[in-house]
N, C-alpha and C positions, 0 to 999 in steps of 0.2 A: 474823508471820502471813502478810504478803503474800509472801513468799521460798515458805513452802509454799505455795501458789497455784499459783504460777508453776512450782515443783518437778513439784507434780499435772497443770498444765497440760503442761508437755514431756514428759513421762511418755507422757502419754497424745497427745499428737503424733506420737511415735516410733514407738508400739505401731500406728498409723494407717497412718503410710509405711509400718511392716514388713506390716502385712497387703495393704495396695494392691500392695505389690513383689510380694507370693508370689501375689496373685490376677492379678495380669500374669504372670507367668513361667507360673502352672499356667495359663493360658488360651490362649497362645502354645502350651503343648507339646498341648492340648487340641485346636486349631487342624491343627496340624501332623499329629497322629497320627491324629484322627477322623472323618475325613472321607472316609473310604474302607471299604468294608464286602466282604468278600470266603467265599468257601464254597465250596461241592458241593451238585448235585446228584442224589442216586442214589434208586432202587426200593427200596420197604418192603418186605423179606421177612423171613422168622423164622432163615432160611440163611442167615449174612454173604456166602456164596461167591454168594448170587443178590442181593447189592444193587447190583446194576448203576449204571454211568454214565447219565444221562440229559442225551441231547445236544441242542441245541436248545429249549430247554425257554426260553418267553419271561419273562423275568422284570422286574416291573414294583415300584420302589422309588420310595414317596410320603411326603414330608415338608413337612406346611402345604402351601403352592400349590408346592412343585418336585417334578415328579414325572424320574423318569429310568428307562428301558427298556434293557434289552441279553437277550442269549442265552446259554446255556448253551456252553459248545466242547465239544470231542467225548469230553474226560473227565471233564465236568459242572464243570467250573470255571467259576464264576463270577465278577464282580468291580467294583463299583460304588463309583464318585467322584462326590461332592456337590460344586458347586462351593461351596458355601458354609459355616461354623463348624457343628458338631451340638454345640449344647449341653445337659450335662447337666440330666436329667429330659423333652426333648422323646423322642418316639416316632417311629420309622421303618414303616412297613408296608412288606412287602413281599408281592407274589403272585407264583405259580409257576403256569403255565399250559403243557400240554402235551395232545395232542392223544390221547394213551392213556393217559391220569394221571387222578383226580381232580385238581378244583382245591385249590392247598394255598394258603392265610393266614398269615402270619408278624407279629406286632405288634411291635415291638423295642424296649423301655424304655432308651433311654442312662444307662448308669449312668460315674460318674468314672472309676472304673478298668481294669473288667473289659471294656472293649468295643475297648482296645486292641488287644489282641492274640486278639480270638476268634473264631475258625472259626466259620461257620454253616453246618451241615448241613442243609440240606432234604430229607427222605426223604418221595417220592409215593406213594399205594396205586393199584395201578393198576386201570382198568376192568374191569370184567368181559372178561375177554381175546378174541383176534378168533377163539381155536379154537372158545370154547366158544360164540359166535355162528356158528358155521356149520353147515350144515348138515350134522347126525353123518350122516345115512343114507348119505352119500358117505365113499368111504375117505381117511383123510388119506395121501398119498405119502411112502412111505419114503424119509429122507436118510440115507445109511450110507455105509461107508467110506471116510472124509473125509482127505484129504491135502494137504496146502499144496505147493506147485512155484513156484519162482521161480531164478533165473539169477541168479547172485553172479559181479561182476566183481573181480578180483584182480591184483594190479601182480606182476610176474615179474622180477628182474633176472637177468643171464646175466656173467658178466667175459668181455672180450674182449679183455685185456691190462693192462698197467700203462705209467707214464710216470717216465721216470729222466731228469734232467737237472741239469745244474751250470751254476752260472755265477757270473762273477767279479762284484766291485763295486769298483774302483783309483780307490783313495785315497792320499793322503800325510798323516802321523797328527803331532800339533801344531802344525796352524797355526792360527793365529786365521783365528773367522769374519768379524769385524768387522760382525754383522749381512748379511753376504749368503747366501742361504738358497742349496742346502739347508746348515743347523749341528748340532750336539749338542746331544740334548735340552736340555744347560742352556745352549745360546747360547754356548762359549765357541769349542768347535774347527770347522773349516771339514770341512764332510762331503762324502760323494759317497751318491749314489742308483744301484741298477741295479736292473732287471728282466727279467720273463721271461714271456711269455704263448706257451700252449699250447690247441690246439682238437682236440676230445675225437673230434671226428667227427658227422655227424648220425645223429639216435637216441641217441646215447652221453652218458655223462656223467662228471666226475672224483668220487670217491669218496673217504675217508680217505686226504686231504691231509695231506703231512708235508714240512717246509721247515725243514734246520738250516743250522748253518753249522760247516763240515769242518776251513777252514783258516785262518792269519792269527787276528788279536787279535778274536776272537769273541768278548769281553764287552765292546767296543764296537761291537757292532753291534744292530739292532733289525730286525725281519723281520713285514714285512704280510701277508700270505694272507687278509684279509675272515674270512669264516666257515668254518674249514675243515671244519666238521663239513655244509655247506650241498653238498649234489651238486651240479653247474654243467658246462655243456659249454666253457662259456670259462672259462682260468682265467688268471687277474693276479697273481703274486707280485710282488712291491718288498721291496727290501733298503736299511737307510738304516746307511753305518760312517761314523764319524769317527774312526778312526785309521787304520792301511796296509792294504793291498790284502786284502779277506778272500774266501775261496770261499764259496759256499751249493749244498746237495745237496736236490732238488725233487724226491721221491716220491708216487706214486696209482696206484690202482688206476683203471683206465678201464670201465665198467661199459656193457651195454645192455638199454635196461627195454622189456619190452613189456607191454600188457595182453591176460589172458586172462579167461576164464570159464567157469561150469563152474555146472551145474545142480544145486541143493538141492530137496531134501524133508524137510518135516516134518509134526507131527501137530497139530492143534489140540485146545482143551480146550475142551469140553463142561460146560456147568451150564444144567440144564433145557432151555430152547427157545436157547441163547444159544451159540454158538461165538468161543472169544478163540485168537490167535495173533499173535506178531511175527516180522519180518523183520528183519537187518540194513539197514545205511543206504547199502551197496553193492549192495542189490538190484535185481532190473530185471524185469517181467513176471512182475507175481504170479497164480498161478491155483490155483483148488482142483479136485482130481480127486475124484469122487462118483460114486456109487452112485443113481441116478434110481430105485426101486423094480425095485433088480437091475440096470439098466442102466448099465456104464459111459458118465462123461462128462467134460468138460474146461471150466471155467466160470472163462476169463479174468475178471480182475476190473475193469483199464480205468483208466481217472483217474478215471470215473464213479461207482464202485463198483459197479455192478450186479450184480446176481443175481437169479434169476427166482425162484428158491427164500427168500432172505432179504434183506436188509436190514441195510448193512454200514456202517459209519464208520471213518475210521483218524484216526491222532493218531500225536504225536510222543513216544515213550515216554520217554525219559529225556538223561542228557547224550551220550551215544553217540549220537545220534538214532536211533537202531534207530524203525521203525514197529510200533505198536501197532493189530490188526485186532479189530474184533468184529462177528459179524455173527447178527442174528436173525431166526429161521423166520418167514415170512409163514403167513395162515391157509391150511391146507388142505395142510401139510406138518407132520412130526415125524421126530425123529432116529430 
């Protein structure tokens, strides 16, 4: 009778460790995963194509007494670190505050699983807009014929010849190295080293480098060039033989690069009051050419963004970095 005792007793010891182990390990990856809360912010519309980014948008995340504040970036990404554990069943609030938004409420239930990996979309209803607060009896000013201008810089190479040259490496092929350098890769024969350095010219550069070896016991030889595929105005080849005297033949093109540039236009896209366009990551002096109510005009955009007509942000569109533009109508203007 006391053997089962003791049997029930470890039983139920074991079954003790194993849930303490698995409630360590799940609270460690608890830990590690949940503690960070991440989303968008964009405009409620019934059109997906007018749910716009909403940039700047202050957003306030309160948990017990920690509370933590950030903003929105310019493609409404947001992205908030607690410093401390979010344990399942406590609640997050968050608010969304923006200054042509309603205010928006978020309560957030931590639930085990599902809050690992989940996007939080925040969609604003926005204010009564600033057109329809202005005064209709006044005409709003036509924006029309809308064009993007910007200068795209580009690399140009021109060939201004190539580079042919030979050179020896004199050796005498088995002797021992006895360890004095330079040797054969495996240390046994006494090697010799030669090279060759060449200067491409200023401005210029060597191009599809090619370095073999012509004459003599060429599969005892080994041939350094760095990177030949790397453009360089100096170039360093080294030859390493340990057997008789071998030739190397040192081929490239010699190249000269300038920069040019050259002026682009494009067209932007339009939804409702809102204008999107990107630039490549080579650009320089972006401006949009307009239509002022019939009047042509020329509306640099600056590091500033400014427009007197709208209201612009840029952001970094993707891994190209190409620049992402959007820019919206102030009151008292329509496309």
């Amino acid at each position: 009778m006391r053997w089962k005792w003791i049997a029930v007793a470890a039983i139920v010891g074991a079954i003790a460790l194993i849930t303490i182990a698995v409630l360590v390990v799940r609270a460690r990856r608890w830990d590690a995963t949940l503690m960070t809360l991440q989303g968008a912010v964009i405009r409620r519309a019934t059109d997906p194509q007018r749910e716009l980014p909403l940039a700047d948008t202050l957003i306030v995340a309160t948990r017990g007494a920690t509370t933590i504040t950030t903003h929105s970036d310019a493609s409404g990404y947001f992205k908030i670190k607690f410093p401390e554990v979010i344990w399942p069943g406590q609640t997050i609030s968050l608010s969304f505050r923006h200054a042509d938004y309603r205010p928006l409420d978020m309560n957030l239930k931590m639930e085990f699983r599902s809050m690992m990996r989940r996007l939080y979309i925040a969609t604003m209803e926005p204010e009564p807009s600033a057109v329809q607060r202005t005064d209709t009896s006044k005409p709003s000013q036509v924006v029309s014929n809308i064009r993007v201008r910007y200068t795209e810089n580009f690399q140009a190479d021109e060939d201004v010849g190539s580079a042919v040259r030979t050179f020896q490496v004199v050796n005498r092929g088995n002797v021992p190295c006895h360890r004095e350098a330079p040797c054969s890769p495996d240390g046994s024969w006494k090697a010799a080293r030669g090279s060759i350095n060449l200067d491409a010219g200023v401005g210029n550069v060597f191009r599809n480098i090619r370095v073999s070896c012509i004459a003599g016991p060429c599969p005892f030889t080994r041939i350094d060039t760095g990177d030949p595929a790397h453009p360089r105005r100096a170039l360093d080849v080294s030859a390493l033989d340990w057997s008789d005297t071998a030739t190397f033949l040192l081929e490239a093109e010699v190249v000269h690069t300038t920069i040019g540039s050259s002026v682009r236009h494009s067209y932007p896209v339009i939804f409702d009051r809102t204008l999107n366009f990107t630039v490549p990551p080579t650009q320089e002096g972006v401006s949009l050419e307009a239509e002022i109510n019939g009047a042509p005009m020329v509306f640099p955009l600056g590091p500033d963004l400014y427009l007197s007509w709208a209201t612009c942000t840029a952001r970094i569109a993707d891994a190209e970095k190409s620049t992402a533009y959007r820019c919206e109508l102030k009151p008292g203007y329509r496309f």
